[in-house]
ChimeraX commands (.cxc) that place a marker at each C-alpha (Angstrom):
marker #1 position 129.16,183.86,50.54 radius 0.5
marker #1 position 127.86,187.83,49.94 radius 0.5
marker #1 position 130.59,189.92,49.44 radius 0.5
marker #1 position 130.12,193.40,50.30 radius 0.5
marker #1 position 132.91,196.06,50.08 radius 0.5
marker #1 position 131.38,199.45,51.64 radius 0.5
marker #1 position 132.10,203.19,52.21 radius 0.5
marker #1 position 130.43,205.56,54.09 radius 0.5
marker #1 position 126.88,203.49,53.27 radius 0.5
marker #1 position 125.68,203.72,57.45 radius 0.5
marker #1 position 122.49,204.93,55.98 radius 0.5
marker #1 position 122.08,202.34,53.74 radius 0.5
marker #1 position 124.06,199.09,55.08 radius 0.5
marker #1 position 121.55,198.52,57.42 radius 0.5
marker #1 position 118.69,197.88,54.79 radius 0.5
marker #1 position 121.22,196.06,52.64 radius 0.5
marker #1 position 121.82,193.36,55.61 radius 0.5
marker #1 position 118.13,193.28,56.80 radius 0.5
marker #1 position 116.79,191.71,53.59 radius 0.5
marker #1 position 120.09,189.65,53.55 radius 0.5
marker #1 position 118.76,188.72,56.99 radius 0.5
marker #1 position 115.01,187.98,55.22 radius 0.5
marker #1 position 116.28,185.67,52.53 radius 0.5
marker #1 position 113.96,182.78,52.30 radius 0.5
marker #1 position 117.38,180.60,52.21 radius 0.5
marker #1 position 118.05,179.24,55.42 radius 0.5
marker #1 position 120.60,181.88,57.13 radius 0.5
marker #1 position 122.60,179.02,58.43 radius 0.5
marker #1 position 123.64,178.57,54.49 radius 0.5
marker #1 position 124.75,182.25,53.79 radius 0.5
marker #1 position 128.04,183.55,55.30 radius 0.5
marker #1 position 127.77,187.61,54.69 radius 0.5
marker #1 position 131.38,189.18,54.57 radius 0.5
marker #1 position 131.25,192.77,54.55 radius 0.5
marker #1 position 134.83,195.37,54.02 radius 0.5
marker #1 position 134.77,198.52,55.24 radius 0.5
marker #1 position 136.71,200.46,53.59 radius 0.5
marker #1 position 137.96,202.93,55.86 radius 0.5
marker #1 position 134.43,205.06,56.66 radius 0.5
marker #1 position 134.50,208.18,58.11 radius 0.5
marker #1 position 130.64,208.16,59.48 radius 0.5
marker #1 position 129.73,205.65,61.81 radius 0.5
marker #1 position 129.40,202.70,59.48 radius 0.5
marker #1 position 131.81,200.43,61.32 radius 0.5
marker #1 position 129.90,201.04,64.43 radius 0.5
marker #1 position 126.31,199.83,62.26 radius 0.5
marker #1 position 128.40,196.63,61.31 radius 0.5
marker #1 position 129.73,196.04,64.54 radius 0.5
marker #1 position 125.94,195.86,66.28 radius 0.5
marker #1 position 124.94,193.92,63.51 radius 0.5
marker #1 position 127.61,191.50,63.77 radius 0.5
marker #1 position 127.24,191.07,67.21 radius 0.5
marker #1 position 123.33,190.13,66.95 radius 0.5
marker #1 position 123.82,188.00,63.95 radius 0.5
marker #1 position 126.14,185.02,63.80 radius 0.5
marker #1 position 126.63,184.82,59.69 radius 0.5
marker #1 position 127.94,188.55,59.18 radius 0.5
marker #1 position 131.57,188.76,59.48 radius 0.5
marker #1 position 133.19,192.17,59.52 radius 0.5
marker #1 position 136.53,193.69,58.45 radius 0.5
marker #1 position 137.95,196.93,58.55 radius 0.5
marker #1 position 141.16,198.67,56.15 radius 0.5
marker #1 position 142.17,202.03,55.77 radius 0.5
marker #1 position 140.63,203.76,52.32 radius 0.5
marker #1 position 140.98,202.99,48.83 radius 0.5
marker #1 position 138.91,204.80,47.17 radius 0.5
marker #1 position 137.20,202.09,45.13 radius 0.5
marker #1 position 135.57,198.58,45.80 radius 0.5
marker #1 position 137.98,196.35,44.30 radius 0.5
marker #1 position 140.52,195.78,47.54 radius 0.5
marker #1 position 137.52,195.02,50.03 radius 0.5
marker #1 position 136.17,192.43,47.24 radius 0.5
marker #1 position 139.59,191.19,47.38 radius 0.5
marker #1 position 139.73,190.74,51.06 radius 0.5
marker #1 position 136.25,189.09,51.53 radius 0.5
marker #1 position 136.99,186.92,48.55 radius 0.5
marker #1 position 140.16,185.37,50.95 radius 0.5
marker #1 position 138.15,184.97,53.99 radius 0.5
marker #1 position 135.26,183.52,52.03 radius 0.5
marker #1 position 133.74,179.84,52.58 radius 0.5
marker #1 position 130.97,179.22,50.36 radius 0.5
marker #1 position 130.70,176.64,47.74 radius 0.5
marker #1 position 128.99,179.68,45.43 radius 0.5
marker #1 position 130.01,183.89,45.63 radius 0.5
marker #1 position 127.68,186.64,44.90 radius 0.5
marker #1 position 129.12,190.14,45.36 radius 0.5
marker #1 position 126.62,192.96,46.51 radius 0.5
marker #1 position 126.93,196.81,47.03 radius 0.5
marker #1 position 126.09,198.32,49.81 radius 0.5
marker #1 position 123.31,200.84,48.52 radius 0.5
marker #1 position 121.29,197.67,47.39 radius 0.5
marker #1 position 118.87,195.07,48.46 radius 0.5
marker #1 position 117.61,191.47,47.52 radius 0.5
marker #1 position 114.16,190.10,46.62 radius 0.5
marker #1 position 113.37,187.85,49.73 radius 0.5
marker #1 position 113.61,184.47,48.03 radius 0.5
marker #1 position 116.94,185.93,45.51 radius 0.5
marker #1 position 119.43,183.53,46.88 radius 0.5
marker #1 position 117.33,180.50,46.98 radius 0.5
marker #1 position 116.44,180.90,43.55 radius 0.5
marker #1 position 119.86,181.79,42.03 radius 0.5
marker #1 position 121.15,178.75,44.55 radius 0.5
marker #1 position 118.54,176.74,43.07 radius 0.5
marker #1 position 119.03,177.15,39.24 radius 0.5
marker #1 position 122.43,176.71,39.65 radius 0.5
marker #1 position 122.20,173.24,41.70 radius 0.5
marker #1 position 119.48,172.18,39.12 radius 0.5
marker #1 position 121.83,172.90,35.53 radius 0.5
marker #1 position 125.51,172.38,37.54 radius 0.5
marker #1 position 125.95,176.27,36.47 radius 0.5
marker #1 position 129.04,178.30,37.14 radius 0.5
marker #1 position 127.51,181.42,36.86 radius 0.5
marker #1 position 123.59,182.20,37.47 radius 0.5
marker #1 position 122.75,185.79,36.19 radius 0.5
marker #1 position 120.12,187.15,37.65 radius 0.5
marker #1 position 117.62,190.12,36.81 radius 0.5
marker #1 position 118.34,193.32,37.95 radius 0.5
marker #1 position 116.35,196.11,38.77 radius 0.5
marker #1 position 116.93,200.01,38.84 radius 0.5
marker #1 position 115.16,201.92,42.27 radius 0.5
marker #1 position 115.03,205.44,41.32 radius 0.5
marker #1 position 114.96,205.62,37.75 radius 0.5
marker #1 position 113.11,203.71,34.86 radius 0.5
marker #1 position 113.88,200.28,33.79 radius 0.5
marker #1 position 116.58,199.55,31.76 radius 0.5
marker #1 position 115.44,196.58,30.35 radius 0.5
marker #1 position 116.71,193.14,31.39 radius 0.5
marker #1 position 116.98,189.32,31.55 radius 0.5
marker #1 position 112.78,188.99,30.54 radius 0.5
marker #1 position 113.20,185.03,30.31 radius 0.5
marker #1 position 115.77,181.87,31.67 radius 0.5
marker #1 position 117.80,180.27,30.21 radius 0.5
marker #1 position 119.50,177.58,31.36 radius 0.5
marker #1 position 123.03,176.95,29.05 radius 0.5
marker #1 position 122.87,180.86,28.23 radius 0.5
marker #1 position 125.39,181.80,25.10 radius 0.5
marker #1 position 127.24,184.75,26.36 radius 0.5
marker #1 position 126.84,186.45,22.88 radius 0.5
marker #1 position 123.23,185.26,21.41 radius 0.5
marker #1 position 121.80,185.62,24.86 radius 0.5
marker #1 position 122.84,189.26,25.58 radius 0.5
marker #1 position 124.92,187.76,28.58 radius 0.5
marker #1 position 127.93,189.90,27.99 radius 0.5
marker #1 position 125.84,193.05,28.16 radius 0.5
marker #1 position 126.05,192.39,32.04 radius 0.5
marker #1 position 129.33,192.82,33.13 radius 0.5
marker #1 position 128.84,193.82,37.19 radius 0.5
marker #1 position 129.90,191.51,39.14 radius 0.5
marker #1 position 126.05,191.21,41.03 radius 0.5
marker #1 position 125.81,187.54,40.07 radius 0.5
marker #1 position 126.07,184.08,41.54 radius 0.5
marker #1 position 129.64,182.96,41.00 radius 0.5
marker #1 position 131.19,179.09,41.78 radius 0.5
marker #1 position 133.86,179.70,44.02 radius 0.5
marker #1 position 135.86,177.09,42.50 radius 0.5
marker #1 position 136.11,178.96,39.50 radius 0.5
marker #1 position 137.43,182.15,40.53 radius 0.5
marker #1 position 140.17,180.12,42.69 radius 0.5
marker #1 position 141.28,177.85,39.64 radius 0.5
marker #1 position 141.78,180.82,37.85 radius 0.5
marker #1 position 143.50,182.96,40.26 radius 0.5
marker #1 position 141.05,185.57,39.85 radius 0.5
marker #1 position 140.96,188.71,41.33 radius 0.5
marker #1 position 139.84,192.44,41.11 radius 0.5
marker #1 position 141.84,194.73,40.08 radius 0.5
marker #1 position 142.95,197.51,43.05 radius 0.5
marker #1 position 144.48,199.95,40.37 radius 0.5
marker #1 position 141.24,200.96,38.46 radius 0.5
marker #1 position 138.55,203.41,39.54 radius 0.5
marker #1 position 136.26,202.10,36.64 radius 0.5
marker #1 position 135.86,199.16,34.54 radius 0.5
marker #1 position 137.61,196.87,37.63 radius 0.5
marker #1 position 134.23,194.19,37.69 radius 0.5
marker #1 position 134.30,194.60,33.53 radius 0.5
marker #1 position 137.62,192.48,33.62 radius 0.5
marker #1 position 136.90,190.24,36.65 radius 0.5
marker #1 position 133.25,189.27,35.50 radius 0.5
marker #1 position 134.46,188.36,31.91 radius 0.5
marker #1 position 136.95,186.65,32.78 radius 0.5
marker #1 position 134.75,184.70,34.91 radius 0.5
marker #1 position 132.16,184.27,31.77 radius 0.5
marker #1 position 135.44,183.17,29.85 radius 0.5
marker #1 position 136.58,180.19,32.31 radius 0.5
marker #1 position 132.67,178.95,32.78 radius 0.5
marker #1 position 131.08,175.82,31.47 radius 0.5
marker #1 position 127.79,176.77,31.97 radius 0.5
marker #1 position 126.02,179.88,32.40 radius 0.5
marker #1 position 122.52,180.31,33.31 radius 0.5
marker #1 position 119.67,183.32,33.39 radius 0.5
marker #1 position 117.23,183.28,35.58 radius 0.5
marker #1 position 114.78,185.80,33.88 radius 0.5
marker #1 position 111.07,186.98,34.66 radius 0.5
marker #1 position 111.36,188.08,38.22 radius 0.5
marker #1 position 113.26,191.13,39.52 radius 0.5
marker #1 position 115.79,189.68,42.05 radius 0.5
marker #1 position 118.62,192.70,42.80 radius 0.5
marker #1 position 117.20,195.80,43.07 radius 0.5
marker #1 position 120.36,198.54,42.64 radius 0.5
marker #1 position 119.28,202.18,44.02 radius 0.5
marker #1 position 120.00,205.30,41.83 radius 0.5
marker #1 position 121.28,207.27,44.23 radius 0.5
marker #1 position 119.92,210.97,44.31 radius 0.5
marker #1 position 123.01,212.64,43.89 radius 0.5
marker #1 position 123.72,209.92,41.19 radius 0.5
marker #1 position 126.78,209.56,42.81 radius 0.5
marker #1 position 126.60,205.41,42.21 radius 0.5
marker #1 position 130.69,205.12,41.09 radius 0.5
marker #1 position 128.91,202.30,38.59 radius 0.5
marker #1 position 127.17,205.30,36.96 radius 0.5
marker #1 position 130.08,207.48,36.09 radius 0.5
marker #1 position 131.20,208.25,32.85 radius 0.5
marker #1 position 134.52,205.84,32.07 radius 0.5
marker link #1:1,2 radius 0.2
marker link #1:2,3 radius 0.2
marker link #1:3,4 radius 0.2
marker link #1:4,5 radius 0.2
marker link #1:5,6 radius 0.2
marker link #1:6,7 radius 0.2
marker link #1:7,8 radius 0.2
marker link #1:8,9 radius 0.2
marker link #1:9,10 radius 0.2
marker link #1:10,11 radius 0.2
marker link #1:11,12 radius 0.2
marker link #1:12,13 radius 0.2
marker link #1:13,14 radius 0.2
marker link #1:14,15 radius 0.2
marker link #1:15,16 radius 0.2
marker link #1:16,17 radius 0.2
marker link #1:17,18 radius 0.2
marker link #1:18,19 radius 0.2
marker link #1:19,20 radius 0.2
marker link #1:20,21 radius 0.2
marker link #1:21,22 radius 0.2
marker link #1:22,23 radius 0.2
marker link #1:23,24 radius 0.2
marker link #1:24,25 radius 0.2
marker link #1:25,26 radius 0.2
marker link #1:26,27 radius 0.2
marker link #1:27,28 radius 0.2
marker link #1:28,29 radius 0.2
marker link #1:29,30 radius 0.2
marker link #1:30,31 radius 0.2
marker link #1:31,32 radius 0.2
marker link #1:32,33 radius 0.2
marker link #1:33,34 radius 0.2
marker link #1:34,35 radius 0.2
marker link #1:35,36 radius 0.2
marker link #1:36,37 radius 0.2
marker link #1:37,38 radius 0.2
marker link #1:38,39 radius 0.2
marker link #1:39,40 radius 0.2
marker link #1:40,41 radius 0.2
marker link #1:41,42 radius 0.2
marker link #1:42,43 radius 0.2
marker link #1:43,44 radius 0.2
marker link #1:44,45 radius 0.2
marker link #1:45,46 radius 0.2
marker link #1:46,47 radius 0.2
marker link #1:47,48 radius 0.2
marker link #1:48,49 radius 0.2
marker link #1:49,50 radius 0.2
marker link #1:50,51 radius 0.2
marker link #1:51,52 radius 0.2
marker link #1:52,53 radius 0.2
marker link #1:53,54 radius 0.2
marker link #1:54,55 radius 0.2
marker link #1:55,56 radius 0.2
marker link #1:56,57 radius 0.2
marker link #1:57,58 radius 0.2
marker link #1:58,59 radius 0.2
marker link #1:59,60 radius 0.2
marker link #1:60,61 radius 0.2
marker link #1:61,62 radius 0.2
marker link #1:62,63 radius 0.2
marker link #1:63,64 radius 0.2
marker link #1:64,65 radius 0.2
marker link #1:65,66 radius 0.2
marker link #1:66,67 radius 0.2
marker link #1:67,68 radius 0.2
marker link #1:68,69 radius 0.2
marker link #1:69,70 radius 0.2
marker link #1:70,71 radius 0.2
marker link #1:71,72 radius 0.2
marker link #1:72,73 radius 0.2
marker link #1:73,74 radius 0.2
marker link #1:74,75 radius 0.2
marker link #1:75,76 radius 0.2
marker link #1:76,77 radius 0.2
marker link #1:77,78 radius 0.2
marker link #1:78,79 radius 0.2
marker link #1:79,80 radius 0.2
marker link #1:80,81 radius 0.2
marker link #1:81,82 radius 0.2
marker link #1:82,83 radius 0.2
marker link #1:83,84 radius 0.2
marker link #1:84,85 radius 0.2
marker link #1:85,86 radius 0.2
marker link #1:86,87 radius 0.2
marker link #1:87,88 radius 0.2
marker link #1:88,89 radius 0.2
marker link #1:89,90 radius 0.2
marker link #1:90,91 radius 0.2
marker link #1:91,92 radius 0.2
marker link #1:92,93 radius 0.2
marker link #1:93,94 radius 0.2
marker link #1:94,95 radius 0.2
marker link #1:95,96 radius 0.2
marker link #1:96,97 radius 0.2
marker link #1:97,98 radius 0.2
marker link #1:98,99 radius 0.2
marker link #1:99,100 radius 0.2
marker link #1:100,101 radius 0.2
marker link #1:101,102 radius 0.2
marker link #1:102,103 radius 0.2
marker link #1:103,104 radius 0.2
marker link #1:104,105 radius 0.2
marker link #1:105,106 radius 0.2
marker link #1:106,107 radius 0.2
marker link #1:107,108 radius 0.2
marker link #1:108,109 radius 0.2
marker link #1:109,110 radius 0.2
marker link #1:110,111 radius 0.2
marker link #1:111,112 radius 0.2
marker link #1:112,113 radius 0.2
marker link #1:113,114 radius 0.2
marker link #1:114,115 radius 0.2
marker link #1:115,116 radius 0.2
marker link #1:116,117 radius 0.2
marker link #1:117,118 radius 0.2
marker link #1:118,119 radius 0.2
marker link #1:119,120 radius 0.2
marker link #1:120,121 radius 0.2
marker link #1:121,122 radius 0.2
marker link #1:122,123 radius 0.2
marker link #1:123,124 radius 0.2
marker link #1:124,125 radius 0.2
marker link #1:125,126 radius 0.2
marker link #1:126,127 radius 0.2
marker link #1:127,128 radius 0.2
marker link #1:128,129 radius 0.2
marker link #1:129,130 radius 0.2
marker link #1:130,131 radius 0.2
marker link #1:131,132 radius 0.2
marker link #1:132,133 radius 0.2
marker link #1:133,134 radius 0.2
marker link #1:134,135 radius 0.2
marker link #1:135,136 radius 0.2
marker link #1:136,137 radius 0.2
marker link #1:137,138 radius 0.2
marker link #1:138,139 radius 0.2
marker link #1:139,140 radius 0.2
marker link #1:140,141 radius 0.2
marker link #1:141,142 radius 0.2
marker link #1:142,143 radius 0.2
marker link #1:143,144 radius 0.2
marker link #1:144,145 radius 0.2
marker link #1:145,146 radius 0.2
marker link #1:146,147 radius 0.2
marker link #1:147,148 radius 0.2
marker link #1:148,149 radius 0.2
marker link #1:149,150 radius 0.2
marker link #1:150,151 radius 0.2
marker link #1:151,152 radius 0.2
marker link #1:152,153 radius 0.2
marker link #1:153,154 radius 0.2
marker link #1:154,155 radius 0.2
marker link #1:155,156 radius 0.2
marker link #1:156,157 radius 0.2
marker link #1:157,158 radius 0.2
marker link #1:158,159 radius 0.2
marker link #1:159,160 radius 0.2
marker link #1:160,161 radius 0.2
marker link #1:161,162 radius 0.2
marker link #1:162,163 radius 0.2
marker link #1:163,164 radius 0.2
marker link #1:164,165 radius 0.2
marker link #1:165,166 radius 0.2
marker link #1:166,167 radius 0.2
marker link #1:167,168 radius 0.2
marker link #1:168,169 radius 0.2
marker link #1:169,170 radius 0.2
marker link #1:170,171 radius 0.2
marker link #1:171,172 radius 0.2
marker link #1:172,173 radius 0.2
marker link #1:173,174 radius 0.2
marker link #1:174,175 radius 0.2
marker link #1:175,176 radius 0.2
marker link #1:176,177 radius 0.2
marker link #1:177,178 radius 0.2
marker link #1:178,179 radius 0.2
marker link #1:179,180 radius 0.2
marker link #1:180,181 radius 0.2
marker link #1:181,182 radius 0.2
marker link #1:182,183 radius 0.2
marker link #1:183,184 radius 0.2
marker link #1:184,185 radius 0.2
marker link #1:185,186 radius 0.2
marker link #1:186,187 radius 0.2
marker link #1:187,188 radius 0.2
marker link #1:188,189 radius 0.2
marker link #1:189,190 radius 0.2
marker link #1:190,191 radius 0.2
marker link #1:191,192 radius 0.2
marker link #1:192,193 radius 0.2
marker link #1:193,194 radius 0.2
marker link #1:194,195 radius 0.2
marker link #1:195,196 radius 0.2
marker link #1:196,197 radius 0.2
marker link #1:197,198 radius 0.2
marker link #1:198,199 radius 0.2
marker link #1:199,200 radius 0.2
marker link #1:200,201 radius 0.2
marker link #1:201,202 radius 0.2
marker link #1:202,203 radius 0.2
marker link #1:203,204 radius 0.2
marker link #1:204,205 radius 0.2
marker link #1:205,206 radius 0.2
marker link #1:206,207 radius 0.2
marker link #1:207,208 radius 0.2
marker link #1:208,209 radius 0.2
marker link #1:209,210 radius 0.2
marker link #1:210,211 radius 0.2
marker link #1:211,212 radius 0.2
view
């Protein structure tokens, strides 16, 4: 299941779901759930024609929040897949993203897959540069990523009754995502090849990049 809570993204939603739509994983085996979260421009009218020509997006609309956390919420309740992976609108995948993360994660019984992630628009950050299957969250540098852009069992984040928290601006997929690496038995990297490429947008208005 791809999780995507959006606002005011019409310009960008439709890139986001095309290479969701090019994933070398059979499209029969992802369910795409996307929030919006009470647009002004014509976003809902982009995810309505889109849902109408593709049979695994499923739309919702709810009136503004102001952050991503309710939507994530929502999507997470309607969701069906055996694994999670949240996405932001003003992103894209690597064609074959999903079938590797789904396939590391099959092959070591992982909870978690962490994935490398690439910055459009500004210089690398540095990242995951090899995988690992059992990852330590410590010795591994795993809890240096705390977004939420990862591949997540399902089953975990029900047993523990997570959820994101609708009161913060900020910080909201810090507490979610560790608490996630907390309740896992097995993390995983997959390293070496860019698979989520986030966009720096040019206003740098990316609510990930503002100061806390």
């Amino acid at each position: 299941s791809v999780i995507i809570s959006t606002y005011n993204s019409s310009s960008l939603i439709t890139y986001a779901l095309d290479a969701l739509q090019a994933q070398s994983l059979p499209a029969d085996l992802i369910e795409i759930l996307v929030v919006d979260d009470g647009s002004t421009d014509d976003t809902w009218s982009h995810l309505s024609e889109l849902a109408a020509q593709r049979t695994n997006i499923k739309i919702f609309q709810q009136p503004h929040t102001g952050g991503p956390s309710a939507g994530r919420n929502r999507a997470l309740a309607e969701a069906s897949g055996e694994y999670v992976f949240f996405h932001d609108a003003d992103d894209y995948l690597g064609r074959d993203a999903l079938q590797r993360l789904l396939n590391m994660a099959r092959q070591q019984d992982s909870d978690i897959v962490v994935g490398r992630v690439s910055w459009i628009g500004q210089e690398a950050e540095g990242g995951f540069l090899k995988t690992v299957p059992d990852a330590d969250i410590v010795t591994d540098r795993v809890w240096r990523s705390l977004t939420p852009h990862k591949l997540i069992r399902r089953s975990l984040i029900e047993q523990q009754g997570l959820r994101f928290w609708d009161d913060m601006v900020q910080g909201e997929d810090q507490v979610f995502m560790a608490s996630c690496f907390f309740a896992a038995h097995k993390i995983s990297i997959l390293g070496e090849h860019d698979l989520y490429h986030r966009r720096m947008l040019p206003d740098g208005s990316n609510l990930s990049r503002q100061r806390q």
